[in-house]
C-alpha positions in Angstrom: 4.5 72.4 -60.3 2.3 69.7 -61.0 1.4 66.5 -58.3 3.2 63.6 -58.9 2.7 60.4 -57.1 5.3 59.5 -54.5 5.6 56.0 -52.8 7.0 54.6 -50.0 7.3 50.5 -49.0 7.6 49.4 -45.7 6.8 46.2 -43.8 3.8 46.2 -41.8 1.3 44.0 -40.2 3.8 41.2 -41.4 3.4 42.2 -45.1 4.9 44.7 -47.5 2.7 47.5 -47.9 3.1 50.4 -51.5 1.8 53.6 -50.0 1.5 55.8 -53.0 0.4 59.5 -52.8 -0.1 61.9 -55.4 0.6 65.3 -54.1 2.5 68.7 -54.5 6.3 68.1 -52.7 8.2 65.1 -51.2 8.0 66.9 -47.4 4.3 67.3 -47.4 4.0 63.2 -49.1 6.4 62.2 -46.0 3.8 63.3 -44.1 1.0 61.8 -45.4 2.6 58.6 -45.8 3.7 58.8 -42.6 -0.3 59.5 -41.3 -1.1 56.4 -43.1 2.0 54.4 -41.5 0.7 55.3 -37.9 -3.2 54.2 -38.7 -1.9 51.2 -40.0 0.1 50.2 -37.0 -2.9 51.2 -34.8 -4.9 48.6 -36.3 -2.8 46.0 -36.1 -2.5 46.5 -32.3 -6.4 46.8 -32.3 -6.7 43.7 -34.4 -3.3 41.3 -33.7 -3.9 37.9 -32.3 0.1 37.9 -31.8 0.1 41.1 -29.8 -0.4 39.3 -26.2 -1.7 43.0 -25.0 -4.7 43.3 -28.0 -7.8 43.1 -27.2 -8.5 40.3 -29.6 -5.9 38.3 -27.5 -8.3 39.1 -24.4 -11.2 37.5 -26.8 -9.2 34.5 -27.2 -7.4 34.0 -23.6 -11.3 34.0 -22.4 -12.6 31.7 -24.9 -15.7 29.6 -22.8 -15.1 32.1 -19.5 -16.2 34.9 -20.0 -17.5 37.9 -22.2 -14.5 40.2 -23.2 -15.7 44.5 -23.6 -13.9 45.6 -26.5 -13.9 49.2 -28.2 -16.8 50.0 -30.7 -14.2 49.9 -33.5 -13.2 46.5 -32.9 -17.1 45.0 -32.0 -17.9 46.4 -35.7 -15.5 45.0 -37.2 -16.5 41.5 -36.0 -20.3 42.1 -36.5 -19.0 43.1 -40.3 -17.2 39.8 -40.3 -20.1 37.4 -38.9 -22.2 39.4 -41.9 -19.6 38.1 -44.2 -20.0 34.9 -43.0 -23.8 34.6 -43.0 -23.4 35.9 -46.9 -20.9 33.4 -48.0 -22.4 30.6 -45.7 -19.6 29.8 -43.8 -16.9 30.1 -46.5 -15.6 33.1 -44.6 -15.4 32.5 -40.4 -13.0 34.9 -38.3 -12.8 32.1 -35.8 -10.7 29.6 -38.8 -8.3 30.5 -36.2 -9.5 27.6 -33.7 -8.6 25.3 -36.4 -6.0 22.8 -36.2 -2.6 23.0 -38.5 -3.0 19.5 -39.7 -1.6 20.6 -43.2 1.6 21.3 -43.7 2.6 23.3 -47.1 6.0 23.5 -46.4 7.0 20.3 -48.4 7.1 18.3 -44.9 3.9 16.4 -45.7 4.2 12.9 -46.5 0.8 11.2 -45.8 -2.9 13.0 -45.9 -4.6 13.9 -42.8 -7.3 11.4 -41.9 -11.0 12.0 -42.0 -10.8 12.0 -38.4 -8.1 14.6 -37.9 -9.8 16.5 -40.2 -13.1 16.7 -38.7 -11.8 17.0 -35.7 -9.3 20.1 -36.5 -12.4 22.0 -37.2 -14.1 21.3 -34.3 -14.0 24.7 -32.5 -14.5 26.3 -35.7 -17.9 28.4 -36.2 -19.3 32.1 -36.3 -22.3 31.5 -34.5 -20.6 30.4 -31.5 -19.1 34.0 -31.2 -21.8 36.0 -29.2 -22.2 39.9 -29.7 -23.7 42.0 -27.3 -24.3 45.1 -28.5 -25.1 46.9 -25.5 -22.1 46.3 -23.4 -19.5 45.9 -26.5 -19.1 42.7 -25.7 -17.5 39.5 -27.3 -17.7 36.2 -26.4 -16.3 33.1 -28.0 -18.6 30.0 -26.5 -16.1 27.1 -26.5 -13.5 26.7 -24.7 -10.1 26.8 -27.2 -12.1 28.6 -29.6 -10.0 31.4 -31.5 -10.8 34.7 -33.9 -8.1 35.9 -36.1 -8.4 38.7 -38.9 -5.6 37.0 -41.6 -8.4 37.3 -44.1 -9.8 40.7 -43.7 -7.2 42.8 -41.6 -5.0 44.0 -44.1 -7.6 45.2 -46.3 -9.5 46.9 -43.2 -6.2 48.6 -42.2 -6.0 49.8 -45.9 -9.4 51.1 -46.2 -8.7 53.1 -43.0 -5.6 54.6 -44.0 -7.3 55.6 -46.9 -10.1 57.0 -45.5 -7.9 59.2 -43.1 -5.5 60.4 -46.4 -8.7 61.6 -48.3 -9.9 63.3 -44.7 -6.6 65.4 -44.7 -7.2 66.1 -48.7 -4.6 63.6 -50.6 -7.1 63.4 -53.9 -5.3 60.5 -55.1 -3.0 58.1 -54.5 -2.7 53.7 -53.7 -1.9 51.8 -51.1 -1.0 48.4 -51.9 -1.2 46.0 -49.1 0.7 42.6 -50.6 -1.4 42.2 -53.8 -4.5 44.0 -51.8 -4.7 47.2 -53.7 -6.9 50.1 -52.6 -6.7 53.2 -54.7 -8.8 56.4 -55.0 -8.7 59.8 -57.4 -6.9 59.4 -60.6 -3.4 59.0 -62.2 -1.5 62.7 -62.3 -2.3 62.5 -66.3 -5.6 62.2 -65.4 -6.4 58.7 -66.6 -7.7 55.3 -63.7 -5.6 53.9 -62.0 -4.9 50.5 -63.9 -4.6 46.9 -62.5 -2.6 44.4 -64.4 -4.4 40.3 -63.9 -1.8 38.0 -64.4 -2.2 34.2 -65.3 -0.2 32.6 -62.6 0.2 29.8 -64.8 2.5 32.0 -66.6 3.4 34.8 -64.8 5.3 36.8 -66.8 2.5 37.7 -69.2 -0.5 39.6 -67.5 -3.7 39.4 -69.5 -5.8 41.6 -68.3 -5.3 45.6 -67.9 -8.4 47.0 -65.6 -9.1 50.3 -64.3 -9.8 51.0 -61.0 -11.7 54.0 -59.8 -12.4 54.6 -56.1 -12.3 51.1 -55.5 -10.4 47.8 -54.1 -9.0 45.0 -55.9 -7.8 41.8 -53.9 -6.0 38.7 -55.3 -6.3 35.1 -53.4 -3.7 33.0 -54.6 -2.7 29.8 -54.1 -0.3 28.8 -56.9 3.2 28.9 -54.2 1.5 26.9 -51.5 0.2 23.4 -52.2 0.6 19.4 -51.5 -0.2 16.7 -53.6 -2.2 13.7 -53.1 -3.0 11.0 -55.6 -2.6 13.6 -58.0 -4.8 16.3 -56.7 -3.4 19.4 -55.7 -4.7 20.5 -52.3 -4.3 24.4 -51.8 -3.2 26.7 -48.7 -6.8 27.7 -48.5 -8.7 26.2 -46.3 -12.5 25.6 -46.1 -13.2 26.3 -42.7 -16.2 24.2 -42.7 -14.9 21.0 -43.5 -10.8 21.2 -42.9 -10.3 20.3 -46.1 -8.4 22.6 -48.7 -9.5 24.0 -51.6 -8.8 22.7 -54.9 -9.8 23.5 -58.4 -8.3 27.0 -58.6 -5.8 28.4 -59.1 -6.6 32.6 -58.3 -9.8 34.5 -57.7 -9.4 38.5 -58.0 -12.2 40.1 -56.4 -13.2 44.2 -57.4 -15.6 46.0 -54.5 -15.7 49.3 -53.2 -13.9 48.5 -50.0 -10.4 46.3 -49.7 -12.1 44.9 -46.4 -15.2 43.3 -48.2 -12.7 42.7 -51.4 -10.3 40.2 -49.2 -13.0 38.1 -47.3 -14.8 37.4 -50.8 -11.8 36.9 -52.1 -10.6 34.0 -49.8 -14.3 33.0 -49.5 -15.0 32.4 -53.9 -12.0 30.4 -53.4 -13.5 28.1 -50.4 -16.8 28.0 -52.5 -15.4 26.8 -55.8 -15.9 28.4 -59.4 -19.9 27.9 -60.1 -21.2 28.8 -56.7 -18.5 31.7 -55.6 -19.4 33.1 -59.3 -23.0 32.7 -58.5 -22.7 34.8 -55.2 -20.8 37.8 -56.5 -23.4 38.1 -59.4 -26.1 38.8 -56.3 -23.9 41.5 -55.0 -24.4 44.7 -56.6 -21.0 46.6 -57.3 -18.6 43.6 -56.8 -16.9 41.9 -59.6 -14.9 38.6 -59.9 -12.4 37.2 -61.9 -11.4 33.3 -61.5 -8.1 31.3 -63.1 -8.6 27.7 -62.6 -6.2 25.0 -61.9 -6.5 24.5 -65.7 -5.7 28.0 -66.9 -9.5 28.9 -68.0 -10.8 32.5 -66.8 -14.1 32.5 -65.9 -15.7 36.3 -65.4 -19.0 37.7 -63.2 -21.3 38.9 -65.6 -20.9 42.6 -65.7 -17.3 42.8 -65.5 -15.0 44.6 -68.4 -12.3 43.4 -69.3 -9.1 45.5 -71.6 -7.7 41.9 -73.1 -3.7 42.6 -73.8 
C-alpha cells in the first residue's frame, strides 16, 4: 500500500489548524497528528498572553518592576522577534500589545480617533524598551504598562515546531495549515509540490495564482473583512505599530520563506510598510518571496518570484 495523506482539523491557539500527514495507515497518522496536537498546545502555554500562568504573562504583570527569567525557548524566540523588528524597522514590534484599542472594526466606529488618541495609544509601544539578558534568561519590559504578545508570529512558530518534531519521528511529507499560514514539507503522494492557490480577494472565487511549495512556508495577511471608513479611505485591521494608525493601500500581502515563523511577521510587517518599501525589503532577503494585491486589485511581485498564471 502506498502513503496517502490524511488530515485532521482542530481548533487551536484560537484558530483552526489542517494537520495533514502523508503516511502508511490511519492508526500510525492518529499518532502523528496527535504528536503535532500536543507541541502545538505546548507552545501556546509557553507563548499565551491569555494564559494568566505563562511565562509571557509574568513578562507583562512585571512590566517597569522587574526582570522576569524565562526558559531559553521562550528568550529566543523574543531575541528572533526584536531581530525582526530591527529588519523591518519597527513595522513588526512584539510589544504592539501595549497599544491602545482606539479602533474599532466591528462596525461600532462612528468618528476617527484623534491625533492625540492616536499618539498616545502607542505610547508604551517599542522593541528597544524590551531588555534581554542573555546570561540570566532574562526579560524585561522598561515601562510600566508595557505589553509583548506573539498574534503576529505565534501561530507560525507553533507550526514550524510541530513540523520540525513530525520530520524528527520520520513523516516525509505532509502540511499543516495554521488559518491561511501554511507550512508544508516532502511532496504530494504522486510525487509532484505541494501547490498553493493565491486568490484575489477582490474576487474570491477565482484564485489566480497556482504556486508550488517545497520545504517551505507561505503566509497570507489579509485585511479585506476588517476595515472602517473615513472620508472615503479605507483604514485596515492592521496596525502600524509606530504611528497607531492603520494601514491602508492594500488589500493582501502573501509572503514565501523557509520558515512560517519569519513568513508571518513579514507578512503583517510588508503590509505596515506599504507596497514600494515592503517590496523593496523582501528583494534584500535572500530566499523570501512576496506577492502584494492592492486596494485596487493590481499584483505587484518581488523580483525572483514564479508565478503558474491560471
Amino acid at each position: 500500500m502506498g502513503q496517502i495523506p490524511y488530515k485532521r482539523t482542530l481548533k487551536l491557539m484560537g484558530s483552526r489548524f489542517d494537520i495533514t500527514v502523508v503516511v502508511n495507515d490511519s492508526i500510525q497518522a492518529s499518532k502523528y497528528i496527535d504528536t503535532a496536537v500536543a507541541e502545538i498546545s505546548r507552545i501556546e502555554k509557553l507563548i499565551s498572553s491569555w494564559d494568566a500562568s505563562s511565562r509571557t504573562s509574568a513578562i507583562n504583570k512585571n512590566a517597569g518592576i522587574v526582570p522576569v527569567k524565562v526558559d531559553r525557548e521562550l528568550f529566543e524566540l523574543i531575541e528572533r522577534s526584536i531581530g525582526i523588528s530591527k529588519l523591518t524597522d519597527g513595522a513588526f514590534d512584539i510589544s504592539y500589545a501595549s497599544m491602545d484599542r482606539i479602533w474599532k472594526f466591528d462596525g461600532s466606529m462612528t468618528i476617527m480617533p484623534s491625533a492625540k488618541e492616536i499618539t498616545a495609544s502607542v505610547s508604551k509601544v517599542g522593541y528597544h524598551n524590551i531588555i534581554l539578558d542573555s546570561e540570566n534568561n532574562s526579560v524585561f519590559l522598561k515601562l510600566k504598562g508595557m505589553k509583548i504578545g506573539f498574534g503576529a508570529i505565534g501561530k507560525g512558530y507553533a507550526a514550524d515546531k510541530a513540523k520540525t518534531l513530525l520530520i524528527s519521528k520520520g513523516v516525509s511529507s505532509g502540511i499543516i495549515n495554521a488559518s491561511g499560514d501554511m507550512n508544508t514539507w516532502g511532496k504530494q503522494p504522486n510525487g509532484e509540490d505541494w501547490k498553493v492557490a493565491i486568490t484575489n480577494p477582490l474576487n474570491k472565487e477565482k484564485a489566480f495564482a497556482l504556486l508550488p511549495i517545497n520545504t517551505g512556508a507561505v503566509v497570507t495577511s489579509g485585511n479585506y473583512e476588517k476595515y472602517v471608513k473615513f472620508n472615503g479611505k479605507r483604514y485596515t485591521h492592521i496596525i502600524d505599530p509606530r504611528t497607531g494608525y492603520p494601514s491602508s493601500g492594500m488589500i493582501s500581502v502573501t509572503v514565501f520563506a523557509p520558515k512560517a515563523e519569519l513568513a508571518d511577521a513579514l507578512a503583517t510587517s510588508v503590509f505596515v510598510m506599504g507596497k514600494e518599501v515592503g517590496l523593496d525589503r523582501i528583494n534584500q532577503l535572500p530566499n523570501i518571496e512576496c506577492i502584494i494585491i492592492d486596494d485596487m486589485g493590481n499584483i505587484s511581485t518581488s523580483t525572483n518570484i514564479e508565478i503558474d498564471k491560471l
